[in-house]
C-alpha positions, 0 to 999 in steps of 0.5 A: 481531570483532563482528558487525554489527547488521543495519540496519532494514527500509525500510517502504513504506505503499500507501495511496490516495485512496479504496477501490478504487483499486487499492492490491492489484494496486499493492502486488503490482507494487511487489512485483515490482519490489522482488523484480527488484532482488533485495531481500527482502520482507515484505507485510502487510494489517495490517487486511482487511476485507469478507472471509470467514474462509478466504477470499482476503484481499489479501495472498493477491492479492499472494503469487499476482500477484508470487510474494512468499514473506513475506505476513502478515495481521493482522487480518480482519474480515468486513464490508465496512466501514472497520476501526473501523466493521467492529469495532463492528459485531462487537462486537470488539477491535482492535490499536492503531496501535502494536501493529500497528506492533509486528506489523510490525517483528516480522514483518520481523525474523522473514523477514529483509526488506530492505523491508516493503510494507504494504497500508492501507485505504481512504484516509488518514483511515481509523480502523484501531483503536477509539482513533481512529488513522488509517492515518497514525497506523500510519505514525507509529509505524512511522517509530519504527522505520525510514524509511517511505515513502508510495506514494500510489495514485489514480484516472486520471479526474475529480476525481482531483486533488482527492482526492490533493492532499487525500492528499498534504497530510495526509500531508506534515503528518503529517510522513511522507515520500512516494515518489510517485504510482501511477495504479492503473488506467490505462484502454486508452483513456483519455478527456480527463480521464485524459489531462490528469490523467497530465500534471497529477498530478505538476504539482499535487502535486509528486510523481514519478508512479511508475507506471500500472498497467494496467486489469485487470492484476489479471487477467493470469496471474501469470507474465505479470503479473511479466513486465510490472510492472517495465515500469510503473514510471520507471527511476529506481530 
């Protein structure tokens, strides 16, 4: 008897409406929550900047938060800058959006995973190679190869609801699918806007809102992280 072709990875691409979001600690729980399902996974940065060689990256944050054996890094650079900007500066080459798309296909089939959880930079509209692609453009020639699925993170506070009806609009028209909202750090006390943007979110953009990741869970032991993650996100599945 044949036997059968393993089915592709699902790819879920963490993106945000803007840096410092929250998209590490957020991919970190993802992870989690993936792991508690008893799914395998694969995390990748496909492309780290504003770190030091021999430094911790974010796929480094990720592995020590959640415990997720698979990490892999594709491509680092040192100045704290978007990836294309960084790449000029350096006077360095970049992968195209499809080779990084390649790298990570081949590092799924490499571990096995079930699922891919795959760190962008920045926002949306982040140039990730010399040719001008976008982190959107990495999801395109990603869903060449298997489902992809958006997990967008954005700030609690004001102006939020600009920023991520913005998000979910060029991703929608990108043709890509989105799993929902991720409030990336969620204040111990949240002020008015906050408030009312928890409400809101999901209401102007019509996406579930997944999960509220504490302020400063990336700060929590690693055995208490993994204990709480799980009781961030809804029980939808």
């Amino acid at each position: 008897m044949a036997e059968l072709e393993r089915p592709p990875a699902r790819f879920v691409l963490v993106t945000g409406t803007d840096t410092g979001v929250g998209k590490t600690v957020t991919t970190a729980a993802l992870a989690v929550r993936h792991l508690r399902a008893g799914r395998s996974i694969v995390v990748v940065k496909a492309t780290q900047t504003g770190v030091a060689p021999g430094a911790e990256g974010d796929v480094d944050v990720v592995r020590r938060l959640s415990g997720a054996v698979h990490t892999v890094e594709l491509v680092r650079l040192g100045a704290p800058l978007a990836p294309e900007s960084a790449a000029r500066r350096a006077g360095t080459e970049l992968p195209t959006a499809a080779e990084l798309a390649g790298r990570i296909v081949a590092a799924a089939a490499a571990t096995g995973a079930d699922v891919v959880l795959i760190e962008g930079a920045g926002g949306v509209a982040v140039r990730i190679d010399l040719n001008g692609a976008t982190v959107l453009d990495l999801g395109r020639a990603l869903a060449v190869h298997g489902d992809v699925h958006v997990v967008v993170v954005a700030h609690a506070g004001l102006g939020t609801l600009n920023h991520t009806a913005l998000t979910v609009s060029a991703i929608h028209a990108a043709g890509l699918a989105i799993a929902g909202l991720v409030i990336g750090s969620w204040p111990a006390v949240p002020d008015l806007a906050a408030t009312v943007n928890r409400d809101d979110l999901p209401r102007v953009t019509g996406l579930p809102l997944l999960a509220a990741v504490p302020a400063g869970a990336g700060g929590l032991p690693p055995e208490e992280f993994r204990r709480q993650a799980p009781g961030w996100y809804d029980r939808s599945g």
